[in-house]
TORZA-918802 format. One record per residue: residue number from 1; x, y, z of N, C-alpha, C in turn. Coordinates in nm, 2 decimals, padded with zeros to 4 digits. Layout:
# TORZA-918802
SITE   i   n.c1   n.c2   n.c3  ca.c1  ca.c2  ca.c3   c.c1   c.c2   c.c3
SITE NUM      X      Y      Z      X      Y      Z      X      Y      Z
...
END
This chain:
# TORZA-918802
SITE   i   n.c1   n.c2   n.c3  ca.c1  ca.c2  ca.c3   c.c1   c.c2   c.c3
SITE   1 -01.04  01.10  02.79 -01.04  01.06  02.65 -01.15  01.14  02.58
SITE   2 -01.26  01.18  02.66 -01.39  01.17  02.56 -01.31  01.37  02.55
SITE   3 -01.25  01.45  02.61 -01.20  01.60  02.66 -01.15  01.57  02.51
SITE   4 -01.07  01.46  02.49 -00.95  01.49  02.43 -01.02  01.49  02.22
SITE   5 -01.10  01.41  02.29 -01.18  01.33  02.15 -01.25  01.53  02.11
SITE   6 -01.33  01.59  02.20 -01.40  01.70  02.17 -01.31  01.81  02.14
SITE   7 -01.18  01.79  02.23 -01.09  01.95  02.18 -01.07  01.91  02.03
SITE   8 -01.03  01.77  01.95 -00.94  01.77  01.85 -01.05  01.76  01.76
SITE   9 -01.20  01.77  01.77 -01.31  01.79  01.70 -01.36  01.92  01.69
SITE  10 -01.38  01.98  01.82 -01.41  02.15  01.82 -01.31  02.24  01.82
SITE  11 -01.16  02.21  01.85 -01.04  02.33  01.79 -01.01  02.39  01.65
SITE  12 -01.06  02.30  01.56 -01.02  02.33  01.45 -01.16  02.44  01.39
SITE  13 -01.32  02.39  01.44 -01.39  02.43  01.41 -01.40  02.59  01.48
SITE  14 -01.33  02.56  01.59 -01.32  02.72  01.67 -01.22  02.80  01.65
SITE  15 -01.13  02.72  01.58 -01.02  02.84  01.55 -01.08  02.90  01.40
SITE  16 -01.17  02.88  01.33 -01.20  02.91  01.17 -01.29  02.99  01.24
SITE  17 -01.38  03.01  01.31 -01.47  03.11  01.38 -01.43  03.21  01.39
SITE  18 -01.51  03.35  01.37 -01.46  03.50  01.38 -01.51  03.60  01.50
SITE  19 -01.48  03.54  01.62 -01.60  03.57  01.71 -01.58  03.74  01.66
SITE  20 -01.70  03.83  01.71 -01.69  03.97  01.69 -01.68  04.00  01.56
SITE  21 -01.66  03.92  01.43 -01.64  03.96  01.34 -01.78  03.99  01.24
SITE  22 -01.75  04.08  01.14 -01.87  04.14  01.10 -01.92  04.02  01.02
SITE  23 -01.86  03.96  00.94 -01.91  03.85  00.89 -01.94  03.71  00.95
SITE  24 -02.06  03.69  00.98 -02.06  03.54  01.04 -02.06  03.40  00.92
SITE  25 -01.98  03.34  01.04 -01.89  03.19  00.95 -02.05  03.11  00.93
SITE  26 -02.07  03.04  00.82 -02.15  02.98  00.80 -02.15  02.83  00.88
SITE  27 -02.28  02.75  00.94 -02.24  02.64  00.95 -02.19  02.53  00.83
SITE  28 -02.17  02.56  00.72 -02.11  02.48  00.58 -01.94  02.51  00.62
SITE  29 -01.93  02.65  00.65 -01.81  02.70  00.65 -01.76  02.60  00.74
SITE  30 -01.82  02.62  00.90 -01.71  02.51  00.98 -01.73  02.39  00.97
SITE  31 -01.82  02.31  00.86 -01.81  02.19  00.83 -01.65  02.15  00.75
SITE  32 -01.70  02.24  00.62 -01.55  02.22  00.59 -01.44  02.21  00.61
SITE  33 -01.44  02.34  00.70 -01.31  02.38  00.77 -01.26  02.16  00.89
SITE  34 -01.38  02.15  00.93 -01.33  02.01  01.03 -01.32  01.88  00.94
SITE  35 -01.40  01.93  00.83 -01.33  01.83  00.71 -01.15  01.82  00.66
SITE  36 -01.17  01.92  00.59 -01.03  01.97  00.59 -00.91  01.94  00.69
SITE  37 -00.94  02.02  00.80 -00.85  01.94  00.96 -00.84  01.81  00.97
SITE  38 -00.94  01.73  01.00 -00.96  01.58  01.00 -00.85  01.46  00.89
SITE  39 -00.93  01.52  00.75 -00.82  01.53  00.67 -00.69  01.50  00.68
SITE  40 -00.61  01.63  00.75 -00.52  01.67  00.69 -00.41  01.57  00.89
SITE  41 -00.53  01.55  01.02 -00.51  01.45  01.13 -00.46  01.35  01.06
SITE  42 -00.58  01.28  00.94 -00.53  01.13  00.97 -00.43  01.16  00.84
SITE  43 -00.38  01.23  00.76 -00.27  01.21  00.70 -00.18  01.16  00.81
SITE  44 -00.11  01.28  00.89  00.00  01.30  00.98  00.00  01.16  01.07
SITE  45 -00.12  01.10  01.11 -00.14  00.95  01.21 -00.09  00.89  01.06
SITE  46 -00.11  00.88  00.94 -00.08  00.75  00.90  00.05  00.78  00.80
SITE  47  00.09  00.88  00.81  00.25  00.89  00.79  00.33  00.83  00.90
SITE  48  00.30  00.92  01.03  00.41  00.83  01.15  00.38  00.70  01.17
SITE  49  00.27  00.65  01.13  00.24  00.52  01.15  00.37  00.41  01.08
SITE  50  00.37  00.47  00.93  00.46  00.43  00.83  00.55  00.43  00.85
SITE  51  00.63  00.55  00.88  00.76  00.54  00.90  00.82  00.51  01.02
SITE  52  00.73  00.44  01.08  00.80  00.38  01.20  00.75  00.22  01.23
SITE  53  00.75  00.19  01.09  00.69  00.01  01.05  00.83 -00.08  01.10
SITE  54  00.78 -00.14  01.17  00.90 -00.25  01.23  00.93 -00.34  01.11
SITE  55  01.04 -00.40  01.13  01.11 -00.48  01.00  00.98 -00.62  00.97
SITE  56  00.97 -00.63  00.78  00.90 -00.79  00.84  00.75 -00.72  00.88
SITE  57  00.73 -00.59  00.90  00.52 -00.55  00.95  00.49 -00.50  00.81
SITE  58  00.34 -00.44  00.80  00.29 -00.42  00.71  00.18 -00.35  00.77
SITE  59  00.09 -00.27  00.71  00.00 -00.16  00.72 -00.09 -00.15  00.63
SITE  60 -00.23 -00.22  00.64 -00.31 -00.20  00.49 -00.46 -00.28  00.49
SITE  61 -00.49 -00.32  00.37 -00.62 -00.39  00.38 -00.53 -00.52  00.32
SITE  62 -00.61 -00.63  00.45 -00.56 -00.77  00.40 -00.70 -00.90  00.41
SITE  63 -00.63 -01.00  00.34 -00.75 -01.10  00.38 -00.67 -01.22  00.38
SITE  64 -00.73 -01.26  00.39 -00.68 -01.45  00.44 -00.71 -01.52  00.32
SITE  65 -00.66 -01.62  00.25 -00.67 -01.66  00.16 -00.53 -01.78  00.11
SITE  66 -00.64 -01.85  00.05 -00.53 -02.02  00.05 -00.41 -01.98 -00.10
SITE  67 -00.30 -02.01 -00.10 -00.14 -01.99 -00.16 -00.11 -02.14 -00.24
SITE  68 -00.08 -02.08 -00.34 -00.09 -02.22 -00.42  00.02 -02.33 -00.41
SITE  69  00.14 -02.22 -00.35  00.31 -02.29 -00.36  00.32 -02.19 -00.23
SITE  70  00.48 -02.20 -00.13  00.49 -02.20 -00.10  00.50 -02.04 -00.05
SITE  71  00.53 -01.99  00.01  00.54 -01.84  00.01  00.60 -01.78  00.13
SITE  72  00.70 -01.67  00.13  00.74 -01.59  00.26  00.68 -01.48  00.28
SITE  73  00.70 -01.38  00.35  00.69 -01.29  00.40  00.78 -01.20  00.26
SITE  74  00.67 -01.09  00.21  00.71 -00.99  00.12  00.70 -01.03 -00.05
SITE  75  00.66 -01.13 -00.02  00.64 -01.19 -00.18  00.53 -01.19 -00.28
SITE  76  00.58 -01.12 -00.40  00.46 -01.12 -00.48  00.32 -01.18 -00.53
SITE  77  00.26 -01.18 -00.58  00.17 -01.26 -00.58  00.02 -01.21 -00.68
SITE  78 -00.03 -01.35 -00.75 -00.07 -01.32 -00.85 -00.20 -01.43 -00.78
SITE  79 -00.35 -01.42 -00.90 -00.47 -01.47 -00.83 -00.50 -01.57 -00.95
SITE  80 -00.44 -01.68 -00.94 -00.49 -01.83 -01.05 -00.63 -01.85 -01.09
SITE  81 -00.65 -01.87 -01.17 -00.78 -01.92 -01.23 -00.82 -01.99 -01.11
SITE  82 -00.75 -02.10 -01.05 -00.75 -02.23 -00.97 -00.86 -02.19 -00.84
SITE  83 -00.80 -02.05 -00.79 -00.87 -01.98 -00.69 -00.74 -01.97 -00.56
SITE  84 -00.64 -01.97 -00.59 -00.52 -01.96 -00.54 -00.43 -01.89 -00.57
SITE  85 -00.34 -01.82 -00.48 -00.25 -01.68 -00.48 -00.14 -01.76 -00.56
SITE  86 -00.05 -01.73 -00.62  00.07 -01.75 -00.65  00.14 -01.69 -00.69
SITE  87  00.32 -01.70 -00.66  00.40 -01.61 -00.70  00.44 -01.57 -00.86
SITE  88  00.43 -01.42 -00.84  00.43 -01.34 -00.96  00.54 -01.36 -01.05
SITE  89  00.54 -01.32 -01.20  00.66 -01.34 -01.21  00.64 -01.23 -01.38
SITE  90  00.70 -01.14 -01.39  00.68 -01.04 -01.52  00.72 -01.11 -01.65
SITE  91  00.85 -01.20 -01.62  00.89 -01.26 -01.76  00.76 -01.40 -01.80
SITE  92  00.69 -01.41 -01.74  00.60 -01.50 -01.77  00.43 -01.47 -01.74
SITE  93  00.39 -01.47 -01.86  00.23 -01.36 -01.87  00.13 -01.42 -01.78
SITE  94  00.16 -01.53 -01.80  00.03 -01.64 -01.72  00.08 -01.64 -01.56
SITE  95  00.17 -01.58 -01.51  00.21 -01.51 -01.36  00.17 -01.39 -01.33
SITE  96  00.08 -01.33 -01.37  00.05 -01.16 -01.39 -00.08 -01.15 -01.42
SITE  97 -00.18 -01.03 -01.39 -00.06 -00.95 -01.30 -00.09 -00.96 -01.13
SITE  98  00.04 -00.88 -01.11  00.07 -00.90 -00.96 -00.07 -00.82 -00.85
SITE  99 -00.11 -00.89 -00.76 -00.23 -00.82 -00.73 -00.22 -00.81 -00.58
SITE 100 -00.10 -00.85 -00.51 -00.13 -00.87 -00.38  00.03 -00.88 -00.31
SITE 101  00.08 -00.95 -00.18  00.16 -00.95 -00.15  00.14 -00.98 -00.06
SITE 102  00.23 -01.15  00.02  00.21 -01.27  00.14  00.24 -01.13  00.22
SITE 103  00.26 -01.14  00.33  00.24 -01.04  00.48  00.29 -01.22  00.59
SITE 104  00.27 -01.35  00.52  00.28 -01.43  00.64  00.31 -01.54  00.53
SITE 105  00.42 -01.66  00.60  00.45 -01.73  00.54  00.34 -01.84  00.57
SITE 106  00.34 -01.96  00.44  00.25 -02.02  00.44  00.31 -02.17  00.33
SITE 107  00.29 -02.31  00.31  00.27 -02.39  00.29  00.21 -02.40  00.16
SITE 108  00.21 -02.45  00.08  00.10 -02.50 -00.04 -00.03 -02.53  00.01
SITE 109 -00.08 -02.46 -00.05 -00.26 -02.52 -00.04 -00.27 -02.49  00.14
SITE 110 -00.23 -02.37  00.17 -00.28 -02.29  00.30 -00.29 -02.21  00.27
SITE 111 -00.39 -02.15  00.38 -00.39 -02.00  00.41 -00.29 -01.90  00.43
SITE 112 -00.30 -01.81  00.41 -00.19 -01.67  00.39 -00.20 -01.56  00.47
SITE 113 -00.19 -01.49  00.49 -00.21 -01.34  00.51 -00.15 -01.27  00.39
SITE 114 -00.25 -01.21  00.31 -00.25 -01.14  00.16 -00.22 -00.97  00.20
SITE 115 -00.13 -00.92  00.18 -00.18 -00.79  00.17 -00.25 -00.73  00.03
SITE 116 -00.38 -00.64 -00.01 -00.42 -00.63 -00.11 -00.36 -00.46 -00.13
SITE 117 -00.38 -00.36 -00.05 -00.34 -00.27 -00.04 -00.27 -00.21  00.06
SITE 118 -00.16 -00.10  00.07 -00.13 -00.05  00.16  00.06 -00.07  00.16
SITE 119  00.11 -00.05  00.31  00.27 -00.05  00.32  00.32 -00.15  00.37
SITE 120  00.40 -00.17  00.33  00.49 -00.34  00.38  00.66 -00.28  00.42
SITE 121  00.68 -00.36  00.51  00.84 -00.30  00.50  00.96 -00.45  00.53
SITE 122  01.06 -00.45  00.43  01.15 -00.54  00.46  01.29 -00.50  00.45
SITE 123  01.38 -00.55  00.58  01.49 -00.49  00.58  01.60 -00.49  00.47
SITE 124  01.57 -00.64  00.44  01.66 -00.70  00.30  01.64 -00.63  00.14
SITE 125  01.52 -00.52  00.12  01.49 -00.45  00.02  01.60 -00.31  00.08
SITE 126  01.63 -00.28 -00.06  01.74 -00.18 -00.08  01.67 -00.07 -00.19
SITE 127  01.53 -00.03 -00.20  01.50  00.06 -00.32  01.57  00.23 -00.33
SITE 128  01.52  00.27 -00.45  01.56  00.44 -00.45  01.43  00.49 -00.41
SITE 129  01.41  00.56 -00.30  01.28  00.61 -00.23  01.22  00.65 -00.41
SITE 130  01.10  00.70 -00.36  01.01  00.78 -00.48  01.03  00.69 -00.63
SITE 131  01.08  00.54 -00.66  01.12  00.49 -00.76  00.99  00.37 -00.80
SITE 132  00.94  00.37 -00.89  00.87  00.28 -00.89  00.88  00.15 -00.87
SITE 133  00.80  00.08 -00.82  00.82 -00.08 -00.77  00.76 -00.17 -00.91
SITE 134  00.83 -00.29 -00.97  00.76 -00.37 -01.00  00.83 -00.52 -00.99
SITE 135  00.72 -00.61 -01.04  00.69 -00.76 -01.02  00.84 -00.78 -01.08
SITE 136  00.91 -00.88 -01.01  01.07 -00.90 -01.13  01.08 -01.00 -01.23
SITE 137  01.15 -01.00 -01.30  01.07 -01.05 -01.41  01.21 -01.20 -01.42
SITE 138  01.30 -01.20 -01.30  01.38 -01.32 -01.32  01.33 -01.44 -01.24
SITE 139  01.32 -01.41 -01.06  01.28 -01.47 -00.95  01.16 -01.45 -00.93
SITE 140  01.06 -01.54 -00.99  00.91 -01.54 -00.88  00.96 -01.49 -00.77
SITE 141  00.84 -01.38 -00.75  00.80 -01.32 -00.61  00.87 -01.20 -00.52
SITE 142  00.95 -01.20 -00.63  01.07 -01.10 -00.63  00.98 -00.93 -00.65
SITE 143  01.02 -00.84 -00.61  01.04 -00.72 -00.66  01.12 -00.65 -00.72
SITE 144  01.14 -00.55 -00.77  01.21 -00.47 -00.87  01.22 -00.34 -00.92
SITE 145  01.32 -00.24 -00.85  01.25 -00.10 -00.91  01.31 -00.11 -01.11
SITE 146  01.37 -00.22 -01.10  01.44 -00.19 -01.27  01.32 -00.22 -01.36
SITE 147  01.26 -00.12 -01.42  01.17 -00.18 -01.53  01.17 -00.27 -01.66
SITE 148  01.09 -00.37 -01.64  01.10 -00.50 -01.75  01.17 -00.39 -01.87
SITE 149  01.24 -00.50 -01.94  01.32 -00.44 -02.09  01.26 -00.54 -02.19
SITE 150  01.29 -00.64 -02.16  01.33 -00.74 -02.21  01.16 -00.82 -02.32
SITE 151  01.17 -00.84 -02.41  01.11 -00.90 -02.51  01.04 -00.99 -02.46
SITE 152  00.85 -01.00 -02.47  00.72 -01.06 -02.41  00.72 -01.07 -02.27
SITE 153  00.80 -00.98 -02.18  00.76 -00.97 -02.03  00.68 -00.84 -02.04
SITE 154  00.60 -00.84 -01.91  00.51 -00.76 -01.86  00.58 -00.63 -01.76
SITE 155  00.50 -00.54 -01.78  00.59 -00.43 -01.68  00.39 -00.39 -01.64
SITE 156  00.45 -00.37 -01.50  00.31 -00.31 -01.43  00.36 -00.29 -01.33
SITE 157  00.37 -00.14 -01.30  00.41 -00.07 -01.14  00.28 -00.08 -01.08
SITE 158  00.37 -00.16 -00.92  00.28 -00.25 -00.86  00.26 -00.11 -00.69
SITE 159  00.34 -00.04 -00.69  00.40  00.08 -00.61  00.50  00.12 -00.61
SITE 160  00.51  00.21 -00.52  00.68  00.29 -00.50  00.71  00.27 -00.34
SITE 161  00.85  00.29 -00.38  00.94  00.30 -00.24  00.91  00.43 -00.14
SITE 162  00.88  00.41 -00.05  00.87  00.52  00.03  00.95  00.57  00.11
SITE 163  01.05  00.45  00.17  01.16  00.44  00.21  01.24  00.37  00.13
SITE 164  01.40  00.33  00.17  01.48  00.25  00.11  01.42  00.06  00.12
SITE 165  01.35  00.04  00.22  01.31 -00.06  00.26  01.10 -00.09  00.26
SITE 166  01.09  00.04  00.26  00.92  00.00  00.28  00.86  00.07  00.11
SITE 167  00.74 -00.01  00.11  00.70  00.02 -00.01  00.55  00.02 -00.02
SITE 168  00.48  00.13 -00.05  00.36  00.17 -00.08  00.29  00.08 -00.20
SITE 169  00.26 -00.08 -00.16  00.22 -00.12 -00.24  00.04 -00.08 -00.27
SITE 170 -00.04 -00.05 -00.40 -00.08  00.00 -00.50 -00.07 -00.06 -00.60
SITE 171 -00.14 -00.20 -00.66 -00.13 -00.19 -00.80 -00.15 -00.15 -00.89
SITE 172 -00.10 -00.12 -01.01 -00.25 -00.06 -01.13 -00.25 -00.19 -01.17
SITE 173 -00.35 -00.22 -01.22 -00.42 -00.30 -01.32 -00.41 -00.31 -01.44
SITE 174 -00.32 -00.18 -01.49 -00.24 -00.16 -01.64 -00.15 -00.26 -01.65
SITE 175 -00.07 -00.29 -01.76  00.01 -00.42 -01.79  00.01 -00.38 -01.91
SITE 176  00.13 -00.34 -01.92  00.22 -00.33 -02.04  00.30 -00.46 -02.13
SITE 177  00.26 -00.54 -02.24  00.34 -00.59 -02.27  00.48 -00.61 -02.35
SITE 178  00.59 -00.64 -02.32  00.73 -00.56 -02.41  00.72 -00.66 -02.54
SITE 179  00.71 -00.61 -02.67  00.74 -00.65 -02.81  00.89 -00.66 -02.83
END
């Protein structure tokens, strides 16, 4: 392990080296250069990671935290005054905005598994890859790549589809209100 740990740390730094060459590589130079590599490692680990998310998993930063109403697995979710998650909802302002997403079903007034950032994947989602995701604005807890239209609902792309079924949840914190 430890062979494996030093080739994939000193290959990249020794392939940017010039041995015999007139110009010598700075040590800044092969810093960067294993920055750069490293970089460009954990992209490739956390793309295959993603696209090979089991139905129903998720991938990201989460925390535990008590759900106001009931909640499944993939469902939106918004942070109450109260101190409790609850499901999102665009057509209704005081449900917004969406800041999270259950990862684990849960009971009223229990704990959750929150996703805050990161990829979720559910088989029952049907998106257009690269389409933006948001809060829906008919069904609490729902998602939606169709963007709010409709008069005093909220539109806030919460992420995008990455696949037809997983989504790069991302919120912005922007919230658009429709006149």
């Amino acid at each position: 392990m430890k062979r494996l740990f030093l080739y994939l740390i000193l290959a990249p730094a020794l392939a940017c080296c010039q041995f015999g060459s007139e110009a010598p590589i700075t040590p800044q130079q092969t810093l960067d250069s294993l920055s750069n590599h490293w970089t460009a490692i954990q992209g490739k680990l956390s793309q295959a990671f993603v696209w090979n998310l089991a139905d129903s998993s998720y991938y990201g930063i989460t925390i535990s935290d008590t759900v106001g109403e009931a909640v499944t697995f993939g469902e939106a979710l918004y942070f109450k005054s109260d101190g409790h998650f609850w499901k999102a909802n665009a057509s209704d302002t005081t449900k917004m905005p969406c800041t999270a997403v259950a990862v684990s079903a849960a009971e009223a007034d229990n704990p959750a598994t929150i996703l805050l950032y990161g990829y979720i994947r559910a088989s029952s989602w049907s998106f257009s890859v690269g389409k933006w995701i948001y809060p829906d604005n008919s069904t609490a807890g729902d998602f939606t790549a169709t963007r709010p239209s409709t008069s005093d609902h909220e539109v806030q792309e919460v992420g995008y589809a990455v696949t037809i079924d997983i989504i790069r949840f991302e919120p912005d914190r922007t919230r658009v209100r429709i006149q």
